[in-house]
N, C-alpha and C positions, 0 to 999 in steps of 0.2 A: 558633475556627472560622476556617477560611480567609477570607481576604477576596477576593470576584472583581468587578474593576471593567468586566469588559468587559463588552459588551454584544453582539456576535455570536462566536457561536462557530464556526470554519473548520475540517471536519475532511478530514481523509485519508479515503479509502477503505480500501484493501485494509490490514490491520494495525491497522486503527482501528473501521470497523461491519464490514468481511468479514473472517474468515480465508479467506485464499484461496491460501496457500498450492501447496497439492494439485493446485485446477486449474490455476495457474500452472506449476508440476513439470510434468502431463500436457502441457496446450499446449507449453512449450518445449522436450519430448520430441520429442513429434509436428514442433514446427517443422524443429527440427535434422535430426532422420529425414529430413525431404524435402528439406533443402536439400545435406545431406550425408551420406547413405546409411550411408558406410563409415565413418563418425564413430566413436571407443569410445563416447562416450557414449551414440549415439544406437542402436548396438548392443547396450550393458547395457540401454536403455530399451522394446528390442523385445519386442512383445508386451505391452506394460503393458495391463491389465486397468483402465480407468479408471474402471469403474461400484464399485469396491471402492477407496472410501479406504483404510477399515483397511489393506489391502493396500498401497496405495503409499506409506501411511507405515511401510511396514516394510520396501522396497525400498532395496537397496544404495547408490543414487544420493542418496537424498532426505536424509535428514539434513545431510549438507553441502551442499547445494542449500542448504536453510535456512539453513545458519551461513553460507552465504554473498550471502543476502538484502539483510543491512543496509547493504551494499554497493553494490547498484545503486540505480538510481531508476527508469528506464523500461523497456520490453520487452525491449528489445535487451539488458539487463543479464542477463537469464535465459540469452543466447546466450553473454555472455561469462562467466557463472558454469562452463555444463558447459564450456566452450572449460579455463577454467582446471581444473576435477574431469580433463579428460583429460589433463593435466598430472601429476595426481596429489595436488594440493596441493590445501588445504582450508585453513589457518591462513596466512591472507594478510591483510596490510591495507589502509585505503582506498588509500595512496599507492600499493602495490601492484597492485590491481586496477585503478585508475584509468590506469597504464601499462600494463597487458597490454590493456586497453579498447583504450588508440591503435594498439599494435601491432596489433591485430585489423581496423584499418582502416573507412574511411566506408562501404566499398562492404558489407562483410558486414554491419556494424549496420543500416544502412538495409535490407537486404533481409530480413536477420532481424526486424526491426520490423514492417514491413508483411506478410510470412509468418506474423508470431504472430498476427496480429489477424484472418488469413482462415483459419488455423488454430483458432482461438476460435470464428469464426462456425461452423465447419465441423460441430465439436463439439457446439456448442448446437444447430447442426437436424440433426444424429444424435439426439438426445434432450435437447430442453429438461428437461425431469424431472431425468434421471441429471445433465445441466449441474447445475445447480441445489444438489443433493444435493452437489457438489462445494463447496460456496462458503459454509458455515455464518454464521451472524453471531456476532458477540460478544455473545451474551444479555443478559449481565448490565450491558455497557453501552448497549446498544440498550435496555434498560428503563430503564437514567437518562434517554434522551432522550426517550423518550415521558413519562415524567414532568414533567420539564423544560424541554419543548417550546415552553410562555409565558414561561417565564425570557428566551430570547435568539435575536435571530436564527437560527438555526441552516443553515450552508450547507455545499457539501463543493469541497472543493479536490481534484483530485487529477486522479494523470496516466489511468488507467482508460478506457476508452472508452466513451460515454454510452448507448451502447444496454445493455450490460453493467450499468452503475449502473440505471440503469429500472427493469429485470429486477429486481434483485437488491433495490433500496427495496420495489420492490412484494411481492416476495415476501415481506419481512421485517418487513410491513406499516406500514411508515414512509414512504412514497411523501409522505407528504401533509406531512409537516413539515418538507418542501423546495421550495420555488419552485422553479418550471423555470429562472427566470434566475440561481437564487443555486448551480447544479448546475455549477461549474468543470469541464468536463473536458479529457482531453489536448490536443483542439483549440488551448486557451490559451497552449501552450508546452512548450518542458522544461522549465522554472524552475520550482518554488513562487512564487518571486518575482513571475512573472509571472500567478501564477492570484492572488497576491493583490493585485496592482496591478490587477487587471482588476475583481475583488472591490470592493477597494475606490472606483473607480468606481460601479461598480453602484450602490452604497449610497450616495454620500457621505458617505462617515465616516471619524474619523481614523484611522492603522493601529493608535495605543494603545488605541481602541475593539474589537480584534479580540483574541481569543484562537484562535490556531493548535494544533490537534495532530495531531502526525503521528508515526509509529512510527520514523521514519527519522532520526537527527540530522542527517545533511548537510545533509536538507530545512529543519531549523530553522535551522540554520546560514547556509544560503540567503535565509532571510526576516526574520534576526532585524537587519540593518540599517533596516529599513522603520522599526522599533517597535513591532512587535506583541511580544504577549506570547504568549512560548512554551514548549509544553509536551511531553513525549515521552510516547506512551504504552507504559507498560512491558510490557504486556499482548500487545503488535505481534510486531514479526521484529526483536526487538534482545535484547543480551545487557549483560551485567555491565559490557563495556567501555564501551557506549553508554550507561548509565546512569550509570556514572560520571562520563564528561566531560559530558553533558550537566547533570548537579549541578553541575559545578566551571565550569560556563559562565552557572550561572545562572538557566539553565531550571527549569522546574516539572516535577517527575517523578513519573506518576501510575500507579496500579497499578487492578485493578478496583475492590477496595474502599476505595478513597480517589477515584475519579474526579468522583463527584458532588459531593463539600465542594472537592473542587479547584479543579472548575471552575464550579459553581455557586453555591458558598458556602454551599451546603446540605445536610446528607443524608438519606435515607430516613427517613420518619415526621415532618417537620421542615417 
């Protein structure tokens, strides 16, 4: 059995309790659309019927959208994903994307950032419902936490916008196994770093007392100076390459059916 010493557990949003892929694809459709009309991408993106997932996961744009998820970290990384699809390329790496990032300049990220987020609201009161129906949770890890939920702490780090997490805890009927203070959101920074410096405040407690996971390595990457103990979940928007350096770095690599002995020390029946 695994052994797990920590005592609160920090998670990611989106790639960790949401898949939320899909409605991130629509919103940063829609954003580009309005910032930039004559875009290819945001051309191939017209007319997307957003009330039909199925559908937008079988659209031409979306699979490399995905592959190129594990890549960003904030909104604006959705602007420079199709910025690079209208490029054509799809098999790029962080160093890569992280240089077409800059080339793309402050002015367009900063506007793409705050465009996605009144483009989100815009959405959600077109139809809270159809929003909603966009944003599934990971079941069968959302059932380890309601299980689990007297084990440890449990708090969420992530960059997500906190009216957006509300939403989406309550709907998933987990609202309740979060403090409102221990609900990190984007407010706290771009870093991880910084949602778990602020975390750890909160709590007074050491960072080796924290178990972090997040679907993203850079993000572990970012937070693994502190001392927290970190883990990728492999179930997120990462691939073969991210689970492997994140093995060869160290990290704890956990899949659905292994998450609960991971991170709890325990599994189902136990």
């Amino acid at each position: 059995m695994t052994e797990s010493r920590a005592e609160v557990l920090a998670l990611d949003f989106d790639g960790v309790i949401s898949d939320s892929v899909v409605e991130s694809f629509v919103v940063a459709a829609r954003t580009l659309a309005r910032l930039d009309p004559g875009a290819g991408a945001a051309r191939a993106a017209s007319g997307l019927d957003w009330s039909d997932a199925a559908a937008l996961r079988s659209h031409s744009l979306y699979g490399d959208f995905l592959e190129l998820m594990p890549l960003g970290n904030r909104a604006e990384d959705f602007g420079v994903a199709f910025r690079v699809l209208e490029q054509g390329r799809t098999r790029i790496d962080q160093a890569e994307f992280d240089a077409f990032r800059e080339e793309l300049g402050r002015d367009f990220l900063q506007q793409f950032h705050s465009t996605f987020y009144e483009e989100r609201a815009a959405l959600r009161a077109e139809d809270a419902r159809g929003w909603l129906a966009l944003l599934e949770p990971f079941e069968p890890f959302v059932e380890v936490l309601r299980r689990r939920a007297e084990d440890r702490i449990l708090t969420v780090a992530t960059a997500k916008d906190r009216v957006s997490i509300e939403l989406l805890l309550d709907a998933y009927g987990i609202a309740e196994l979060f403090p409102d203070e221990l609900v990190i959101d984007k407010e706290a920074g771009r870093s991880k770093r910084a949602h778990l410096e602020l975390l750890g405040r909160r709590l007074g407690v050491a960072y080796d007392q924290i178990t972090f996971i997040d679907d993203k390595l850079t993000h572990l990457e970012d937070v693994a100076g502190l001392g927290v103990r970190c883990a990728l979940a492999g179930w997120g928007y990462n691939g073969p390459r991210e689970r492997e350096s994140a093995a060869r770095r160290g990290f704890l690599v956990c899949d659905l059916a292994s998450a609960e002995e991971d991170l709890f020390g325990v599994s189902e029946g136990t």
